[in-house]
Backbone bond lengths (Angstrom), bond angles and torsions (degrees), N, CA, C in turn:
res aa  C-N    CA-C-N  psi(-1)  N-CA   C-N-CA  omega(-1)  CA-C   N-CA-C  phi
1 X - - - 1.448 - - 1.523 109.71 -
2 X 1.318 112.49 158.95 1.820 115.17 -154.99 1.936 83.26 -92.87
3 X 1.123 103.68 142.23 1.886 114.64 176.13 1.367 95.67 -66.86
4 X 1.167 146.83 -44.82 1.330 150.85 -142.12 1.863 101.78 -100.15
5 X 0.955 91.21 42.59 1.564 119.38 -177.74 1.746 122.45 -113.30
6 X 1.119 116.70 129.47 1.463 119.32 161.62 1.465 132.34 -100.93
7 X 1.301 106.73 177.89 1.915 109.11 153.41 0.755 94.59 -145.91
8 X 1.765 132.95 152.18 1.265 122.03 -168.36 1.875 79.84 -170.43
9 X 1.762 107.65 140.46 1.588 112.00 170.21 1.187 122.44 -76.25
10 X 0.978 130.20 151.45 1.287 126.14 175.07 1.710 106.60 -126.21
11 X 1.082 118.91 146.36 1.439 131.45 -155.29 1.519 121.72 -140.12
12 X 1.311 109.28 -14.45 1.523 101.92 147.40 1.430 96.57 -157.77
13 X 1.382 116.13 -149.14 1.581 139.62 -125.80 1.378 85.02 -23.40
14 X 1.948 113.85 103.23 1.389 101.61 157.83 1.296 112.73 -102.21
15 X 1.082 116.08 -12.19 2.033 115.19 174.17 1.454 98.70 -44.77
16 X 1.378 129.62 -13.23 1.571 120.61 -174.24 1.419 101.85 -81.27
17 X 1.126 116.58 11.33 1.846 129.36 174.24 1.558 105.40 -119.84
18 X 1.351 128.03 14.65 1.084 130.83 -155.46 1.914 105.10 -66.26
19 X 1.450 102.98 -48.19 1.628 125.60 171.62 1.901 114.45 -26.53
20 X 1.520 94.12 -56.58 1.648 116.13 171.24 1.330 125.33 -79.35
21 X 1.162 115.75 -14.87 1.979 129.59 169.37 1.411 93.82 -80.64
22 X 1.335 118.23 -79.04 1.854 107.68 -168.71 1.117 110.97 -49.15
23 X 1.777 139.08 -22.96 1.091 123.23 161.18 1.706 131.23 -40.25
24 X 1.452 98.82 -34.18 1.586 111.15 160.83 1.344 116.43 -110.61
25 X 0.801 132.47 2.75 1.500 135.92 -177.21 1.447 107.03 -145.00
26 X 1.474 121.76 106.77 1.574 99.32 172.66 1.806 126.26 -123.13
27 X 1.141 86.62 46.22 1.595 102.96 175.79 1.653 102.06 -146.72
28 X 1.648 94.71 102.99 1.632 118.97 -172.82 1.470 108.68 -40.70
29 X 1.446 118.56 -49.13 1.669 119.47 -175.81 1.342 124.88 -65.72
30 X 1.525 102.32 -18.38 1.391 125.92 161.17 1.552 124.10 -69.14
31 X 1.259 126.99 -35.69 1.419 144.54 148.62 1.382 117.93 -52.11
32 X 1.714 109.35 -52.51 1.465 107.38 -170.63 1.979 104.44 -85.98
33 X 1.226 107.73 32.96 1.363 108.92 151.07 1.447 137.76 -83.76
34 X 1.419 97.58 -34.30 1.918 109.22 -158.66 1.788 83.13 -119.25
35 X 1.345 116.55 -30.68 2.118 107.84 -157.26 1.592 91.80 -57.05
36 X 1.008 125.18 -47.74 2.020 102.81 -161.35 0.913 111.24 -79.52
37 X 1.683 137.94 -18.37 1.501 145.70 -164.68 1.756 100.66 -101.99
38 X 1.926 114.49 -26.60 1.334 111.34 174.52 1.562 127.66 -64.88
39 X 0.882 117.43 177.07 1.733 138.03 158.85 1.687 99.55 -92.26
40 X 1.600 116.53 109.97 1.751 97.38 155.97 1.266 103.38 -120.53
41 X 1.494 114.15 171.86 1.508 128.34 -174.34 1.576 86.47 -141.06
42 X 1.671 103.19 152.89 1.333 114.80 155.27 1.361 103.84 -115.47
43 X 1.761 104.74 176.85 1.233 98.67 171.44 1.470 107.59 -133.61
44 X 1.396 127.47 109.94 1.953 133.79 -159.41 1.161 102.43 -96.22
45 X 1.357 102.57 170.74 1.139 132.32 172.98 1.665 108.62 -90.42
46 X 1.013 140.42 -177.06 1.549 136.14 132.34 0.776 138.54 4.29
47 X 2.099 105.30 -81.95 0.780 112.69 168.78 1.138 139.62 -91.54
48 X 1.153 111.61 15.23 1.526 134.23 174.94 1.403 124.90 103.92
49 X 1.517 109.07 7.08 1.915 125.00 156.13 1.388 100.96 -47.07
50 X 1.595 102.09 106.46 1.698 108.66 166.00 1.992 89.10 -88.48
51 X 1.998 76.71 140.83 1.873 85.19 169.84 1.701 91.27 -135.85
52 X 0.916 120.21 15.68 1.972 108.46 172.62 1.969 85.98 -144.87
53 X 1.842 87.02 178.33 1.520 98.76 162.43 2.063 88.76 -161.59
54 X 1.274 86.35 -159.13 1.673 90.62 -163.49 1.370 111.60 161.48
55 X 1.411 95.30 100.73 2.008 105.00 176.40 1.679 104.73 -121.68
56 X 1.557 79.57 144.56 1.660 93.46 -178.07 1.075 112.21 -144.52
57 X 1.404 126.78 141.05 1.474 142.40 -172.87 1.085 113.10 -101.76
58 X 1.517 121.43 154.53 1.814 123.45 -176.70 1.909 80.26 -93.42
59 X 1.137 126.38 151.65 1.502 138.16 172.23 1.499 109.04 -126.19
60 X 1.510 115.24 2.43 1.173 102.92 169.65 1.907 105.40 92.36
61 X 1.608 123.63 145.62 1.101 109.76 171.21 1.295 109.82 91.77
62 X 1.034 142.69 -24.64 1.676 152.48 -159.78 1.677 110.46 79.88
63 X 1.523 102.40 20.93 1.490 105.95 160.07 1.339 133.76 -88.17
64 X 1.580 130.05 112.58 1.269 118.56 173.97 1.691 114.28 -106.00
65 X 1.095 106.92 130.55 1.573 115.94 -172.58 1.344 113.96 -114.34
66 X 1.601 113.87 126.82 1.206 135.94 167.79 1.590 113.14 -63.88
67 X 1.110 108.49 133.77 1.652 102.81 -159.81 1.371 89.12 -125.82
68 X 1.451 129.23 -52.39 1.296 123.10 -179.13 1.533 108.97 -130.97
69 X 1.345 123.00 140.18 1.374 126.13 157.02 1.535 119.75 -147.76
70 X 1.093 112.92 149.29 1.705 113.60 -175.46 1.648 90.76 -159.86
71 X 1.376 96.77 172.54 1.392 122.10 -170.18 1.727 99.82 -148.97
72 X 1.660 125.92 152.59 1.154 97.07 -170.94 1.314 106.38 -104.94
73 X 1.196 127.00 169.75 1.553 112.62 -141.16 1.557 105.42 -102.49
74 X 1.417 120.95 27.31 1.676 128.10 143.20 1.498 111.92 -64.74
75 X 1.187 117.32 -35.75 1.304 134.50 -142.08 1.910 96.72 -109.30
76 X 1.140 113.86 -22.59 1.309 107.55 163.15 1.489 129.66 -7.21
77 X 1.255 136.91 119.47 1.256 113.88 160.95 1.703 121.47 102.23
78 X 1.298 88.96 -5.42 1.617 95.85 -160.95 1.752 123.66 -133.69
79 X 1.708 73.02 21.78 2.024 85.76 155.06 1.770 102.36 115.09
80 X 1.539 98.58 -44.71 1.481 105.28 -172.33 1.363 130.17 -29.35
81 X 1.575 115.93 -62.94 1.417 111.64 164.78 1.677 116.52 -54.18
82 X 1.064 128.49 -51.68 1.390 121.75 -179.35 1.351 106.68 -67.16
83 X 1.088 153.54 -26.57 1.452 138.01 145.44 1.307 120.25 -42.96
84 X 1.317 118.96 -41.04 1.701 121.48 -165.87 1.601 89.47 -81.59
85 X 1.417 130.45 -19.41 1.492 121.73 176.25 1.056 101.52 -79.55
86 X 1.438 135.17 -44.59 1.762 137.71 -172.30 1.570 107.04 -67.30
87 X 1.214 109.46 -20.40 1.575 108.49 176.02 1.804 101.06 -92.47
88 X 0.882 112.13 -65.88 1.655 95.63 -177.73 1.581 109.73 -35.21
89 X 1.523 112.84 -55.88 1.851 117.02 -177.05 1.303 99.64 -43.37
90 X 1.166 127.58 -65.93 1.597 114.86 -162.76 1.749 104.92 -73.10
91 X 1.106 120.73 -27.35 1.413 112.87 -172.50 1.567 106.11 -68.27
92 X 1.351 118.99 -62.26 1.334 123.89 166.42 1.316 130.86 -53.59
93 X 1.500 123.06 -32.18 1.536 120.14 -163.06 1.733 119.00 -59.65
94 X 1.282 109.00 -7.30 1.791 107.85 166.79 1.257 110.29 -97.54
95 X 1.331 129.19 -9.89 1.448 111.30 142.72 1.092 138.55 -133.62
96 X 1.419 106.65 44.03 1.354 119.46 171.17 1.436 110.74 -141.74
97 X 1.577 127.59 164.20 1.444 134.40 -171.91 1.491 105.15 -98.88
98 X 1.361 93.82 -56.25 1.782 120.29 -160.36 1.307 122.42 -124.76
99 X 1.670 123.98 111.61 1.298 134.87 -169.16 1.771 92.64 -101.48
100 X 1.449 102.26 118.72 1.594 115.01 168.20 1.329 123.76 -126.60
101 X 1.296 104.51 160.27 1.848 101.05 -170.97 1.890 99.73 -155.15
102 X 1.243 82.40 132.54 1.833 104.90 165.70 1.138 120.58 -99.14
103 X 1.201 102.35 129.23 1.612 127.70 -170.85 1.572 128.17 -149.64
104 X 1.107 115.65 130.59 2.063 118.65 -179.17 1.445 96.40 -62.43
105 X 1.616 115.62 134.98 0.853 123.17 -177.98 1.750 104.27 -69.30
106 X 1.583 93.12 99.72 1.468 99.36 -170.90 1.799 106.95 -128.01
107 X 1.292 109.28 153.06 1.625 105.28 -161.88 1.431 92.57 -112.19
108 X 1.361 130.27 22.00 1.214 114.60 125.18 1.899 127.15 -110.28
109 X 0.932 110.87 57.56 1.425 118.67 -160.35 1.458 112.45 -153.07
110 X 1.459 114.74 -54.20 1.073 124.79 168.73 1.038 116.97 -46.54
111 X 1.375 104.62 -77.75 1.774 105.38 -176.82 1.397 120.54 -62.85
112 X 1.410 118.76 -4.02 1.448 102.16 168.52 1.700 119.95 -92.51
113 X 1.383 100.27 -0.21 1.572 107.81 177.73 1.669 101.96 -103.84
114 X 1.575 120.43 -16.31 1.390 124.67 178.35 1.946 101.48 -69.96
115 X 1.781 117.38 -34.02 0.894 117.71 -166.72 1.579 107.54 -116.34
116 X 1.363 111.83 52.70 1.424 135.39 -179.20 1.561 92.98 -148.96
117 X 1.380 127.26 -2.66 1.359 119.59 167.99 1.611 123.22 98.74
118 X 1.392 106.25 -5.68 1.710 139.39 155.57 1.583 102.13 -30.50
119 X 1.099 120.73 138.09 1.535 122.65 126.50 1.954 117.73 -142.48
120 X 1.040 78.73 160.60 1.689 97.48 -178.36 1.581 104.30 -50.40
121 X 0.895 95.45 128.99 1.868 127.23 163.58 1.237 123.89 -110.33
122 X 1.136 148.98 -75.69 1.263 154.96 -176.12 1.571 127.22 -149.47
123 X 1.228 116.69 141.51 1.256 113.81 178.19 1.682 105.54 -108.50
124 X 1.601 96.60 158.30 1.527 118.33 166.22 1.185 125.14 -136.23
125 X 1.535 104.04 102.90 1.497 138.81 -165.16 1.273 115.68 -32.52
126 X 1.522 148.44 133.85 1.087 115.08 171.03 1.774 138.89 81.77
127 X 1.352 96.16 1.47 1.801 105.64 -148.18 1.556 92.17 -71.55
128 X 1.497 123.66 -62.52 1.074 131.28 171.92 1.524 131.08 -23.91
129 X 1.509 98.07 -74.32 1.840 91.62 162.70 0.874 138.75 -122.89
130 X 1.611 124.55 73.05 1.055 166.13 -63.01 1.730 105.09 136.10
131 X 1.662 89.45 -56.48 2.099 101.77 -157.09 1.293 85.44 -97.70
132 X 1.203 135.18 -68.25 1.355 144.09 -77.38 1.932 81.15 -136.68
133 X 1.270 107.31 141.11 1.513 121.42 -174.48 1.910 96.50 -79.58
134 X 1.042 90.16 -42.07 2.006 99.95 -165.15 1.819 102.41 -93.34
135 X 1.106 121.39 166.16 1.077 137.11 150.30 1.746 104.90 -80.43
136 X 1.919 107.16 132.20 1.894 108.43 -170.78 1.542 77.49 -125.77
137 X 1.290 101.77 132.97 1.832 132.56 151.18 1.624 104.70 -107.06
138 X 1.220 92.85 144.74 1.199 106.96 161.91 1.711 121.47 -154.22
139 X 1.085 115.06 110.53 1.355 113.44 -172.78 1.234 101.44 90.28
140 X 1.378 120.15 4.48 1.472 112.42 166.03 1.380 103.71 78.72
141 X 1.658 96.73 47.00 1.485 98.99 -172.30 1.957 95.60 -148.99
142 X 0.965 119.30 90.95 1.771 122.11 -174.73 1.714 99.48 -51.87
143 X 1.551 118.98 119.32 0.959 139.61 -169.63 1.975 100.61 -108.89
144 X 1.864 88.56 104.62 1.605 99.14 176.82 1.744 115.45 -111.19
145 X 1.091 91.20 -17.13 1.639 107.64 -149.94 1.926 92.76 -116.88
146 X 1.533 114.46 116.27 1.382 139.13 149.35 1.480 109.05 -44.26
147 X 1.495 118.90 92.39 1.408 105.64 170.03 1.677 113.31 -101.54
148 X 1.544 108.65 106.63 1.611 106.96 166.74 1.812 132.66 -58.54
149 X 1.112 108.36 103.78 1.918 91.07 -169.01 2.157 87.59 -98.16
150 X 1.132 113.37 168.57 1.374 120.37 158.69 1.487 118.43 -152.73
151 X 1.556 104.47 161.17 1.317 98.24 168.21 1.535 107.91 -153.15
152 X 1.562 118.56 157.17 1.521 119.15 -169.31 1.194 123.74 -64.87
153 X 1.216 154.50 116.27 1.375 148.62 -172.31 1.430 103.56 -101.57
């Protein structure tokens, strides 16, 4: 990841990140559940080129849950999301136990939260279409099933 980098909260109009949420979320009413009640962070450049974002909810319990994260997809590959996780861990870990995240059991997703130190917790059956107006593939993989991974902070 480039040093000349930030994280920084952001605290209102976050729909002005709306572009980088459907990247992980792509059904808006689905977003406008957790964004006003979340915590988001971006992560800039200098000059203020956001290339990640990252909202997380208190769930109660000493659980904090990642609800949305993306990176924009120039930037693939190159640390961003796993930084925006290393910044929530240290920001949260005095008051929180357990950092968790929901995700379609997707094989590009999984393993990048398996190799951020994640593991699977629980699933929720159905979550996808169930919520979700459309049928979501990803990877060419129809995403039905809520997979919870966690890890101890």
């Amino acid at each position: 990841m480039n040093t000349k980098t930030k994280i920084r909260e952001v605290t209102e109009n976050k729909k002005a990140f709306l572009d980088l949420l459907l990247l992980a979320d792509e059904q808006e009413d689905m977003i406008d559940r957790y964004l006003e009640h979340g915590r988001m962070f971006v992560l800039e450049d200098e000059s203020g080129k956001v290339f990640g974002e990252c909202v997380v909810t208190d769930e109660g319990d000493g659980v904090l849950e990642i609800k949305n994260i993306a990176t924009s997809p120039e930037v693939h590959g190159k640390g961003y999301g796993k930084a925006l996780i290393q910044y929530v861990e240290n920001a949260f870990s005095c008051k929180f136990s357990v950092l968790q995240v929901g995700t379609g059991d997707s094989p590009l997703t999984v393993p990048f939260y398996e190799k951020c130190g994640f593991t699977r917790h629980h699933v929720e059956k159905d979550f996808f279409t169930k919520n979700y107006d459309h049928l979501i593939f990803e990877a060419g993989v129809q995403l039905v099933d809520m997979v919870y991974l966690r890890k101890t902070i």
